[in-house]
N, C-alpha and C positions, 0 to 999 in steps of 0.2 A: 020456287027454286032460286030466283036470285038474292034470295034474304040467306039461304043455305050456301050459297054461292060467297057473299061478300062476307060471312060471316067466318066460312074458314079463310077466306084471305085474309085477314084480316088477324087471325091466328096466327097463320105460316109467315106474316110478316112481321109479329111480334114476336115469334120465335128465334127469326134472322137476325133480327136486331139485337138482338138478346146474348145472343152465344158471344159474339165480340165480347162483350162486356164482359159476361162471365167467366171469361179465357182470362181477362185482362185481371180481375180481382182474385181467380187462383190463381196468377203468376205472380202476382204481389204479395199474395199469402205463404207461396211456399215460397219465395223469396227471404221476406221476412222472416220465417222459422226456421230457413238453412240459412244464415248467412254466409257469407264467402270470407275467408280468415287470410290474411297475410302470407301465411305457408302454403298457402294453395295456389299463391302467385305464380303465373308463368314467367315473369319477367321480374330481373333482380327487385329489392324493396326501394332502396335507393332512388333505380328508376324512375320507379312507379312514386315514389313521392315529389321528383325532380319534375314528373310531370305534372302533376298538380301545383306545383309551385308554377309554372306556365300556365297554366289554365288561368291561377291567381293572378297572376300579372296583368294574362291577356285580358281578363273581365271584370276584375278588382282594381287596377291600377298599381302602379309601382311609383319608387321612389327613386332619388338618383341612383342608391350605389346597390345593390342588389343582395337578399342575405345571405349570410353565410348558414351552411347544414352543417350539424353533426347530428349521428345516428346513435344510438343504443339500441341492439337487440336484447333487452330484456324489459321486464315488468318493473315499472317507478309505482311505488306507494300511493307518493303525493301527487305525482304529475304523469301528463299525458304526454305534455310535452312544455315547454319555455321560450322564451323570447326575449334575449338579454339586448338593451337598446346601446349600450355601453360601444360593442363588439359587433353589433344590429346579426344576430348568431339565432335562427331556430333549431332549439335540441330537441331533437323529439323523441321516445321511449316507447319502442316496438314490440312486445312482447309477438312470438312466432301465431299465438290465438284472438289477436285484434284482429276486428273484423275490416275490410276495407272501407264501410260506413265510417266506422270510429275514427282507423285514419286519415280518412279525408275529413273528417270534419276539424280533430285535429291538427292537421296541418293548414286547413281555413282560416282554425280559431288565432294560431299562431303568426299568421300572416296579416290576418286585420291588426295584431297587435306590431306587426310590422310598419302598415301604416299610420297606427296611431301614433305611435310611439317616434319622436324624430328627433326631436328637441330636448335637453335635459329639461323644460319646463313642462315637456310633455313629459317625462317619467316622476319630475316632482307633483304634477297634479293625479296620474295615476297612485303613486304612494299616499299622496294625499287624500285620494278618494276611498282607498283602501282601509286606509286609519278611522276614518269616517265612519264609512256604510259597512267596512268586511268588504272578503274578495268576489262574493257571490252579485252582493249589490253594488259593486262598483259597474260603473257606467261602462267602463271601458272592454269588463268581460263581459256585460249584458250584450253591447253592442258583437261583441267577438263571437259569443252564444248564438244571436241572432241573425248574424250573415252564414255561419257555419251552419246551421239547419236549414237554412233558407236555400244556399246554394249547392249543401255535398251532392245532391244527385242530379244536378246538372254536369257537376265537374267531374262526379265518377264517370256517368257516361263516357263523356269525352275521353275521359283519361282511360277505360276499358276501349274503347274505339282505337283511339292511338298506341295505346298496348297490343294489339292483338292485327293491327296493321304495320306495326314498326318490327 
């Protein structure tokens, strides 16, 4: 009897354990294949990217003078969004079906180039690296690519938490 015994415990404990898990990988899953779009926002888009630019600040660092935003609600071809160091100005291009993934990484990617960018020797060596490798392998988007994947879903949280508490 106690080999019957330990044997379904032993079950019902690998069952317990189990459902957590598997709640957690369908909630990622149907995540993943609805995402959440911009137009579905409760709270203006502005906002909602004003806060992520805090988010940036508070865990990315800032620089002295702070950037400026401009918005377009529509679809850019080429761009997602830009960072002109001239103006130190993030433009970003919102079309109403981006999803707030996109945006936030987005406005990540545009913000590391916030910090990089400071110096006109920093934008000479950016152009210079451009000419070089292309925009794809220049150091400076690789780097921008790889903080923005790294950190959008830390900072959506936040920025859905503070959305939905403000």
């Amino acid at each position: 009897m106690g080999d019957y015994f330990w044997g379904f415990f032993f079950i019902i404990l690998g069952v317990v354990f189990s459902i957590p898990y598997l709640v957690i990988k369908i909630v990622e899953w149907i995540y993943q294949d609805n995402p959440i779009t911009v137009e579905e926002l409760v709270i203006p888009k502005k906002k909602f990217v004003k806060l992520i630019l805090i988010w940036c600040s508070q865990n990315l660092g800032h620089n002295e003078q702070s950037p400026d935003l401009k918005i377009y609600y529509y679809f850019n071809k080429k761009w997602g969004g830009l960072y002109n160091y001239r103006n130190r100005q993030i433009t970003l291009y919102i079309p109403k079906w981006l999803t707030l993934n996109d945006l936030t990484k987005n406005v990540i990617h545009e913000y590391v180039h916030y910090l990089q960018i400071v110096k006109p020797v920093d934008d000479a060596m950016y152009n210079k690296h451009t000419q070089e490798v292309g925009y794809w392998d220049n150091p400076y988007e690789v780097a921008a690519r790889r903080l923005a994947e790294k950190y959008h879903n830390t900072c959506l949280d936040w920025v859905l938490g503070k959305s939905v508490r403000n």
